[in-house]
N, C-alpha and C positions, 0 to 999 in steps of 0.2 A: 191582094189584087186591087186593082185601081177599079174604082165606081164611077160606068158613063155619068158624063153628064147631064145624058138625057134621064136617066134612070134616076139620080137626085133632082129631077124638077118632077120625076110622075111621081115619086114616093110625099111631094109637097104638095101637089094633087090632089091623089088619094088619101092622104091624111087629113083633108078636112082641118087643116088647124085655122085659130081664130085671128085676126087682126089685134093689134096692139091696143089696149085702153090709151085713152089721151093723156098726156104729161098734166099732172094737178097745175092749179096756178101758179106762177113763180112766187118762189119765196124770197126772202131780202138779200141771199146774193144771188137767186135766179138758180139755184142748182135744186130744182126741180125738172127741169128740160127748158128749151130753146130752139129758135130756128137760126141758123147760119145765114143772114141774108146782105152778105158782099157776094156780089155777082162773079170774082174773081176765082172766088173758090167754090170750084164746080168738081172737085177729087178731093175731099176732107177725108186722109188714110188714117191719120192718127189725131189724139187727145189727149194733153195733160192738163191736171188742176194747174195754176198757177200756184207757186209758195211766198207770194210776195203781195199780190194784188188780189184779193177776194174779189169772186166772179168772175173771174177770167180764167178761160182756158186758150191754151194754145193750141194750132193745127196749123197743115200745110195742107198742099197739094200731093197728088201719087206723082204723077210724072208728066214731062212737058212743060214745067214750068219756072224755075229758077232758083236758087238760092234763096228763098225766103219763107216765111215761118210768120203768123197771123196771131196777135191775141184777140181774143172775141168777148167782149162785154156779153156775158151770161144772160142778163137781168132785161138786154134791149137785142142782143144778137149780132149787134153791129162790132165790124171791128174798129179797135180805137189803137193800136201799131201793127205795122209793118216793119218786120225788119232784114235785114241785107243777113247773109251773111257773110263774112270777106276773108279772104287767107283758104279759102277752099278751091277745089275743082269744081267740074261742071256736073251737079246732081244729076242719079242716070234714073233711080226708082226710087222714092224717098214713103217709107213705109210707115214710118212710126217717129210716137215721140215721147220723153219720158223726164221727169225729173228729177234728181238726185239731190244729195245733202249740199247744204251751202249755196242751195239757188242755183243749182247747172243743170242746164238743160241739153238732154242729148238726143239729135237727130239721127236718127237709123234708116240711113242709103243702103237698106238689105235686100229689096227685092230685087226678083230675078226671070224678066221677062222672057228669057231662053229657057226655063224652067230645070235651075241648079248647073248650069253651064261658065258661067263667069269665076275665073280662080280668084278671085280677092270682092267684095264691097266694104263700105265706108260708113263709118258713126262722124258725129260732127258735136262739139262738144262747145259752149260758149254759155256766157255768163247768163241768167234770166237780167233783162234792162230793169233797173231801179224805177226809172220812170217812163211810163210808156205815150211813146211818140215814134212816128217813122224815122226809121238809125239804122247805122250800118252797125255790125258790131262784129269785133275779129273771135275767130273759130280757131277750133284745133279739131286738124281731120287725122282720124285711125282708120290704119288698114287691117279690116276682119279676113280670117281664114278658119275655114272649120280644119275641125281635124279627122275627118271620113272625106272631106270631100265636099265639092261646091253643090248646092240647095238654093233651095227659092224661102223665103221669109217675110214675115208682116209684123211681129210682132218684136218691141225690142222694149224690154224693162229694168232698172236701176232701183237695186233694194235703196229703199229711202236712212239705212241704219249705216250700211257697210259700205253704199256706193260701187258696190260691186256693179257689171255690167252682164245682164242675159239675154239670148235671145232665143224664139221658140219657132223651127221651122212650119212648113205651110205644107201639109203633106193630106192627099183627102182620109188616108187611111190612117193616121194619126201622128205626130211627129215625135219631137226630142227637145228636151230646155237643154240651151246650153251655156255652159259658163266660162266668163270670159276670166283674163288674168286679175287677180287681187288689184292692179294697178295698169290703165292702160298705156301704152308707151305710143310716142308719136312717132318713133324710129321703128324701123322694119314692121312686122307684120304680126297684130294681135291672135292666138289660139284660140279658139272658141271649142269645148271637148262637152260632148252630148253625157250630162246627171243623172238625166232622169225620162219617164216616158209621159206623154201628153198625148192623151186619150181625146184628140177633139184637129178637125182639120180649121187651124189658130188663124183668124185673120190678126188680132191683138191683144193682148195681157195689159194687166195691169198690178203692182203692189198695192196693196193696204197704206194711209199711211201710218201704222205703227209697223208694218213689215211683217204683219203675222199670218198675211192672207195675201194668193195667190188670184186672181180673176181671169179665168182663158176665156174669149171669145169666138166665135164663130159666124158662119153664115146661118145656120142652124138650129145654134144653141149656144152654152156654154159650161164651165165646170169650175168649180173655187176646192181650192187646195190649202189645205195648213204648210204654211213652208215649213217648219218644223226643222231650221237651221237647214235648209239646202236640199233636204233629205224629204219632200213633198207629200203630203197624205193628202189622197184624193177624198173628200169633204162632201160631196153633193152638186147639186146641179144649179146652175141659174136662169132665173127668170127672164130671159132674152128677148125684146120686141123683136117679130118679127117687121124687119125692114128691108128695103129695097136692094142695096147692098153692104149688108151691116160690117164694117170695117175698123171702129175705133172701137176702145171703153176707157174710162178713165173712175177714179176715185173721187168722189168729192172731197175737197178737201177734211172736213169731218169725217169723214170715212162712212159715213150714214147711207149713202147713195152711192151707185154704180150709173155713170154716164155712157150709153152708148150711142154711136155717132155713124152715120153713114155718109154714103157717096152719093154724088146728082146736087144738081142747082138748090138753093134754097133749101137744104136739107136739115131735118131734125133730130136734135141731141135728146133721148128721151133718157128721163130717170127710171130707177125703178130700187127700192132697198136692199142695201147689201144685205149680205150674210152677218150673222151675229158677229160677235167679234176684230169686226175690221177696224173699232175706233178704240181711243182708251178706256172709254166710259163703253156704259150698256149700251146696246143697239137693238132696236126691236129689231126682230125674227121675220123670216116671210119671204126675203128673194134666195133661196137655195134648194131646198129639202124638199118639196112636194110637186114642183111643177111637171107636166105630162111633155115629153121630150115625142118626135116621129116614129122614133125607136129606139132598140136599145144600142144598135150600133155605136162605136166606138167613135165613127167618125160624127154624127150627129151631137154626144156626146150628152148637152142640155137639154133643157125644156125653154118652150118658148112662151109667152106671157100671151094670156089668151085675154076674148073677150067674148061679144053677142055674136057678130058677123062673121060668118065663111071665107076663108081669106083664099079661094080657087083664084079669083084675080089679080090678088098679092104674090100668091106663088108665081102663077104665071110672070108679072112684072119679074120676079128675081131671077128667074130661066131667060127673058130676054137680056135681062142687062147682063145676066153674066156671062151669055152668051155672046153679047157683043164684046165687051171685053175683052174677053180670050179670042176672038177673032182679030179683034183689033191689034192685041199685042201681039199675035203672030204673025201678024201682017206687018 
């Protein structure tokens, strides 16, 4: 059964839960947190570490805005390229973004403003630039098809070992990873067939980068999984700022930190420490296992990182903006 959405903004209400502690100070590549502050990007959906350029992550826009893709200097916030992308169509919902082996970076055209109506969207796959300056740079576009049937989506990730391609539907009652072919083709229409089940309504995922860890996010909360070759063991909960519209997470590249990223003007990438395990080396302990989640529902799924202050007026914030959102995409 589908959960109003008036009834997920009183259960953020009545929960009393706290506001986010502040991002520590940056550290020398700034993946400690940051603020996004190019005026242009006012829909930041998704976030990858960079594998070329320390401190840099990539992000786009959700929709309304073009063919382009932002690296954002960590350390000062500002971006230092923009880039085109060329040899594609006209982006319709551009949800996420991920990086894979050998520096390719993939844009996931998977949302679905009709909510699971459209029979096909579109990955966009093109080199990470060597050196970052505004360029255009040519893409290879894939056509996604599930195989149940067309869904709505935000979350699209690339095991960083096998380059495999997954994505994990957007469903409030909880959704499905799915996987795409070993290899994807440019010709006819890539399969996407549902592994596994994903206990958490996913705005974005992320890999590990050794590939040994799973990161779902939420509006909510979130959950880290052992991939455990494909075959997912659910792990514990993560420590989630509660933000405004929390939409991205991304890996530091150490694997140390977990970056989460929302939506609105001027908006902040807050850290917080992975779960054990994410890096090669040891990782201290601390964002998984203990944190106090709204509930134990499924769709809520994490725990959200508390602080001193009652966040009744943070909540409220996140029932309005998500509320206008979904008015607005129906409109």
């Amino acid at each position: 059964m589908r959960r109003p959405f008036a009834l997920l903004a009183g259960v953020l209400l009545a929960g009393a839960c706290a506001l986010p502690a502040s991002a520590a100070d940056g550290g020398s590549t700034g993946d400690q947190g940051f603020t996004i502050k190019d005026p242009r990007i006012t829909e930041s959906s998704g976030l990858a570490a960079s594998t070329l350029h320390p401190g840099i992550y990539w992000t786009h826009n959700d929709s309304d805005d073009g063919p382009y893709i932002y690296a954002v200097d960590s350390r000062t916030g500002k971006t230092v390229a923009t880039v085109t992308l060329r040899g594609i169509g006209s982006p319709r919902d551009v949800e996420a973004i991920s990086i894979g082996p050998d520096h390719q970076i993939y844009v996931g055209d998977i949302g679905d403003n009709l909510g699971g109506k459209w029979p096909y969207v579109w990955i966009y796959r093109l080199p990470e630039p060597k050196v970052l300056k505004n360029q255009t740079v040519s893409a290879t576009q894939y056509v996604v098809k599930y195989a149940n049937g067309p869904r709505d989506a935000e979350s699209l990730l690339v095991h960083p070992k096998t380059g495999r391609v997954y994505i994990i539907d957007k469903k409030e009652d909880g959704g499905h990873l799915y996987e795409g072919p070993a290899t994807l083709s440019a010709s006819g229409a890539n399969i996407f067939r549902p592994v596994a089940t994903v206990d958490l309504w996913a705005t974005d995922a992320a890999f590990s980068p050794n590939g040994r860890q799973l990161a779902v996010r939420g509006y909510f909360g979130g959950i880290y999984y052992d991939w455990n070759g494909g075959r997912i063991k659910r792990e514990g909960r993560l420590d989630v700022p509660l933000q405004g519209q929390g939409e991205s997470v991304s890996y530091s590249p150490d694997g140390t930190k977990l970056m989460y990223g929302s939506e609105g003007a001027d908006s902040s990438v807050q850290a917080e420490d992975a779960p054990e395990g994410a890096s090669s080396g040891k990782v201290p302990s601390g964002g998984g296992s203990s944190a106090t989640g709204v509930g134990n529902s499924a769709t809520f799924g994490g725990g959200f990182k508390t602080g001193a202050v009652v966040a009744a007026f943070a909540a409220i914030g996140i029932a309005a903006g998500l509320g206008v959102r979904r008015l607005r995409r129906r409109g």
